[in-house]
ZATORKE-339740 format. One line per field, with one value per residue (C-alpha): x, y, z; residue number from 1. Coordinates in steps of 0.02 Angstrom, whole numbers, plus 50000, padded with zeros to 5 digits. Example, Ala and Ser with C-alpha at 12.3 -4.5 7.8 and 13.67 -1.06 7.14 Angstrom:
BEGIN
u <- [50615, 50684] .
v <- [49775, 49947] .
w <- [50390, 50357] .
i <- [1, 2] .
This chain:
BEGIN
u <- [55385, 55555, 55729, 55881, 56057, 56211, 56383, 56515, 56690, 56799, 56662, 56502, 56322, 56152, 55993, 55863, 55654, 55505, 55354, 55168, 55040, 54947, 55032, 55042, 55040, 55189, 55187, 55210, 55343, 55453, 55451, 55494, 55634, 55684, 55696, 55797, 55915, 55924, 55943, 56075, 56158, 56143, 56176, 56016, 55942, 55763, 55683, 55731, 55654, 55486, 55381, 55464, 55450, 55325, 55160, 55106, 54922, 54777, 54655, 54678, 54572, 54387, 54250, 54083, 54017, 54050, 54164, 54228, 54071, 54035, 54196, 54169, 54034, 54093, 54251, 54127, 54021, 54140, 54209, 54373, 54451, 54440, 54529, 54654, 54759, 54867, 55032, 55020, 55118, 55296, 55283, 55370, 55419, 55324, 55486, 55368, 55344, 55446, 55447, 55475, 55456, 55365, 55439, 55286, 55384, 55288, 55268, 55187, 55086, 55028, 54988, 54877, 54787, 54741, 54683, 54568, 54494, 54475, 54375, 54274, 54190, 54200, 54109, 54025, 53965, 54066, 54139, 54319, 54236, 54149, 54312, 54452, 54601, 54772, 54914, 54863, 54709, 54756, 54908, 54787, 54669, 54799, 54884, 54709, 54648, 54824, 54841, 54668, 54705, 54858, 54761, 54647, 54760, 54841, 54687, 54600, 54553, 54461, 54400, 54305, 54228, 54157, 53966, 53970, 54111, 54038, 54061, 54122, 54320, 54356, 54514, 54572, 54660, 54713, 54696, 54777, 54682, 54809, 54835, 54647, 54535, 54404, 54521, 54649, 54789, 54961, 55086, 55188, 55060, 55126, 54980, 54853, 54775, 54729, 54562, 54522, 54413, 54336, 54319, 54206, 54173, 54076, 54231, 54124, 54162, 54355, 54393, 54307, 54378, 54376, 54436, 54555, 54430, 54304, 54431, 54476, 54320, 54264, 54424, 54424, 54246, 54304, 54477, 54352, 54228, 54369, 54438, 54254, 54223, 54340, 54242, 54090, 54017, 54173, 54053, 54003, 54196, 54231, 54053, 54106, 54271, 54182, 54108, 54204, 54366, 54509, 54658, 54772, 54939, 55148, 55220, 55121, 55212, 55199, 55125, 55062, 54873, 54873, 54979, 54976, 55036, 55142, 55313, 55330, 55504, 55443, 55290, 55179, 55029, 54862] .
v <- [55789, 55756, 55803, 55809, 55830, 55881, 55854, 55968, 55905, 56009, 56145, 56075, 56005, 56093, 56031, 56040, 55995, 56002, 56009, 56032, 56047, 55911, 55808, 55908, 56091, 56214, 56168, 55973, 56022, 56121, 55965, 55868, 55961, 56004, 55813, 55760, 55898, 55852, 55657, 55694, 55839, 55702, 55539, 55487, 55331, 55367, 55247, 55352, 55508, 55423, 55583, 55696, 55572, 55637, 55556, 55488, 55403, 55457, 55371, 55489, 55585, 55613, 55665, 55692, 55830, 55725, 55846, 55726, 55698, 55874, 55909, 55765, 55839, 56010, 55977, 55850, 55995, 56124, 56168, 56079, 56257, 56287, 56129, 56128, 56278, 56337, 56401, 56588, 56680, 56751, 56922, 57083, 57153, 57324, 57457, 57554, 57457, 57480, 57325, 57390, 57289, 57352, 57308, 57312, 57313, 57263, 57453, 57487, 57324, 57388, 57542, 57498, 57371, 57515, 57613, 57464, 57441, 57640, 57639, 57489, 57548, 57724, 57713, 57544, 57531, 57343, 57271, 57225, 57045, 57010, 57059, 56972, 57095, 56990, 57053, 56943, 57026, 57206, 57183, 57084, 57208, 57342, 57245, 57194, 57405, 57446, 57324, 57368, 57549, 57519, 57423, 57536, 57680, 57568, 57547, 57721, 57721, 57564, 57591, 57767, 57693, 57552, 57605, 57441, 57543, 57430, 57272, 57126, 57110, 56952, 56900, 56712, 56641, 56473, 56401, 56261, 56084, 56011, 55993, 56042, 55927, 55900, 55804, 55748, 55757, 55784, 55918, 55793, 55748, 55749, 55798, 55945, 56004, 56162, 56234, 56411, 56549, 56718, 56861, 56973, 57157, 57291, 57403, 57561, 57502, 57441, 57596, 57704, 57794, 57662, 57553, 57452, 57447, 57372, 57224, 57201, 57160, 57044, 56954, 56939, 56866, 56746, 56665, 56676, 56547, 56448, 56438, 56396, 56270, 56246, 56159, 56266, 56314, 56235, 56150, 56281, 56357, 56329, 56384, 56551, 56559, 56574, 56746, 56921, 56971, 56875, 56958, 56855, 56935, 56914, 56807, 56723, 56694, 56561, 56548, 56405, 56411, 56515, 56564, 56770, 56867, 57021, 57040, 57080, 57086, 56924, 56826, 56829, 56734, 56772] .
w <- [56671, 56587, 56656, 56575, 56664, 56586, 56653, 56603, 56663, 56779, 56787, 56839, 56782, 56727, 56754, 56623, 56685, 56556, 56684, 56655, 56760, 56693, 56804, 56962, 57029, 57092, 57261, 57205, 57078, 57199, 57331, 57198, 57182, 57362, 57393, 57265, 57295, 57484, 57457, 57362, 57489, 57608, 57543, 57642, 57610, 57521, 57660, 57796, 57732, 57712, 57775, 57637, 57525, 57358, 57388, 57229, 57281, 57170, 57285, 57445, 57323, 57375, 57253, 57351, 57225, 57073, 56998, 56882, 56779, 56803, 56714, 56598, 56519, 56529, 56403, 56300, 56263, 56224, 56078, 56013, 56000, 56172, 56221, 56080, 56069, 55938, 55983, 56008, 55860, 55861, 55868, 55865, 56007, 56061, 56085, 56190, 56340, 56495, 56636, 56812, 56975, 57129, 57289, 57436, 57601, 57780, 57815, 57662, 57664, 57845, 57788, 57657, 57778, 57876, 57766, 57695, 57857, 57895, 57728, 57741, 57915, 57872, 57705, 57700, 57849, 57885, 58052, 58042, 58097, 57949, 57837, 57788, 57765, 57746, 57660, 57511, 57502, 57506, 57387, 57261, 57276, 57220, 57085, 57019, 57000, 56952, 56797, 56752, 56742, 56661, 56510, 56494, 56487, 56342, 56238, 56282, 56090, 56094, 56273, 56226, 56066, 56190, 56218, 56365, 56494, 56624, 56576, 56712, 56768, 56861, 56975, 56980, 57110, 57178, 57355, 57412, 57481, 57566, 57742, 57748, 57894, 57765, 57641, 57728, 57607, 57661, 57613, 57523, 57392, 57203, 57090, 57059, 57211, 57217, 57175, 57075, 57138, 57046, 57097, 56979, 56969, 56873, 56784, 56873, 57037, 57005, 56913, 57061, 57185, 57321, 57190, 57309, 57430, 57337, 57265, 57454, 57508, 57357, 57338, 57545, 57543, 57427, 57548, 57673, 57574, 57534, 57719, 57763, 57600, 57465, 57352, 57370, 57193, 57125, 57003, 56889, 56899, 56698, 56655, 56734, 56664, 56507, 56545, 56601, 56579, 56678, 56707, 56757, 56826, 56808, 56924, 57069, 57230, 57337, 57542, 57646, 57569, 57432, 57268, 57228, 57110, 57200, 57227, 57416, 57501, 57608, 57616, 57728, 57792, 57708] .
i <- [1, 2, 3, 4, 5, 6, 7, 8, 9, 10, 11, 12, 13, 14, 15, 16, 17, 18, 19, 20, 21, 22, 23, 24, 25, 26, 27, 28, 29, 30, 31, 32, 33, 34, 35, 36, 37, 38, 39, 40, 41, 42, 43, 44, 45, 46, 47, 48, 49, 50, 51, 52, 53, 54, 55, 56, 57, 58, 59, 60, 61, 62, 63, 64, 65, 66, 67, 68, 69, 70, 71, 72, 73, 74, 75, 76, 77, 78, 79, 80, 81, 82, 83, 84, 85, 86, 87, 88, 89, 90, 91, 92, 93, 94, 95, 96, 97, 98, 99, 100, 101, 102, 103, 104, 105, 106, 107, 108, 109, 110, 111, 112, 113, 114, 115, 116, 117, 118, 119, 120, 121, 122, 123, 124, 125, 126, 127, 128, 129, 130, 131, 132, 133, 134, 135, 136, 137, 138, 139, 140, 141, 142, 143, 144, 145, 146, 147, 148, 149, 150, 151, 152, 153, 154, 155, 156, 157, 158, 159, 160, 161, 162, 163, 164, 165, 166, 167, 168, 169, 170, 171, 172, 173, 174, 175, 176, 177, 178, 179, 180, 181, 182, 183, 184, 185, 186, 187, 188, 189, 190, 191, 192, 193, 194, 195, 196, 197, 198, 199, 200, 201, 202, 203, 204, 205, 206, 207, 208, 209, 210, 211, 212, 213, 214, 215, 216, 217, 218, 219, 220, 221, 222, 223, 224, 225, 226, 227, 228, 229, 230, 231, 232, 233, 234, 235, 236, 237, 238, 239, 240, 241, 242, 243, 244, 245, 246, 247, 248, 249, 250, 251, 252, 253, 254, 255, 256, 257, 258, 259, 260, 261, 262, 263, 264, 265, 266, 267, 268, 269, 270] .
């Protein structure tokens, strides 16, 4: 991480930060920043803010599973192009795309958690116990069929040439370990601590016409495994990122547990 402030006389200062994740996640970043910005609001002395103060501790760190070794091996036996990237080229700029952003408001968020449930008992038979529908389930769900129809609306061409139409789809998204019983690491911690999790469909089933519903239920099986065990099958995470078709979204949002990628008008919990 490398920050650079300017000072421009009689008008003001910028602040400049290089960050990458290497060295810690979002959540870590953005406390970072929070508590520099109120030490200085406040003049308070750094020693009497010593609960908001960034914990930088590697050893609070637990690995039971051996995920280090696990790792270890994993990037020892891959191939140096898929550790070393290239820059991506500069390219032209497509005149034919259009960039809109979708507000969801609470009523419409409420609506379509209805209507998730309604189908998932209705049509599959489920018990709203066994189901996890949160508002970052349902809007993940939507986003998720949404940008896949969107592609493949793009690439029709390519798409109907394609004798596999059924090929796998998968969802990433990150969960956050702190403040969790398990590894008792507190919300001040300054480093990467959040873990992934996929969600992988057939395209016949995302592209169906309970689409959403389907998503909804995988992706909320999945937060439910994580609020249950965090780490479980976190092992073989990179040998699965090697197969399907991630598609990852525009800009993730942030809540207590989890990071999502919808714009919402607020956020709420998951």
């Amino acid at each position: 991480m490398a920050i650079q402030l300017t000072i421009f006389p009689e008008y003001g200062f910028s602040i400049c930060i290089s960050f990458r994740h290497v060295v810690a996640d979002a959540r870590a970043f953005l406390h970072f920043m929070k508590f520099w910005s109120y030490v200085c609001r406040t003049k308070h002395d750094v020693a009497a803010t010593q609960d908001l103060l960034p914990l930088l501790n590697r050893d609070i760190i637990k690995d039971p599973k051996g995920l280090k070794f696990v790792f270890s091996e994993e990037l020892w036996n891959s191939p140096i192009e898929s550790i070393i990237k290239t820059p991506p080229k500069v390219v032209d700029k497509n005149d034919d795309k259009v960039r809109h952003a979708f507000v969801l408001r609470r009523d419409h968020v409420a609506k379509l958690k209805k209507w998730v449930s309604i189908e998932c008992k209705s049509t599959y038979g489920l018990e709203l116990e066994s189901l996890h529908i949160s508002t970052f389930v349902v809007t993940s769900a939507l986003m998720w069929v949404c940008k896949v129809q969107s592609e493949e609306e793009a690439n029709a061409i390519t798409i109907a040439n394609n004798n596999n139409n059924d090929e796998i789809y998968s969802f990433t998204f990150l969960g956050d370990c702190r403040n969790r019983p398990e590894f008792s690491i507190p919300s001040t911690y300054f480093g990467n601590c959040v873990v992934f999790r996929m969600v992988s469909l057939n395209r016949s089933k995302l592209m169906g016409e309970k689409g959403i519903v389907e998503a909804a239920i995988s992706i909320g099986r999945k937060v439910r495994d994580f609020q249950f065990d965090a780490m479980k099958d976190f092992e073989n995470f990179m040998s699965l990122c090697r197969g399907g078709k991630k598609l990852n979204h525009e800009k993730w949002k942030k809540s207590e547990t989890f990071v999502y990628n919808c714009r919402v008008a607020k956020a709420w919990n998951i």
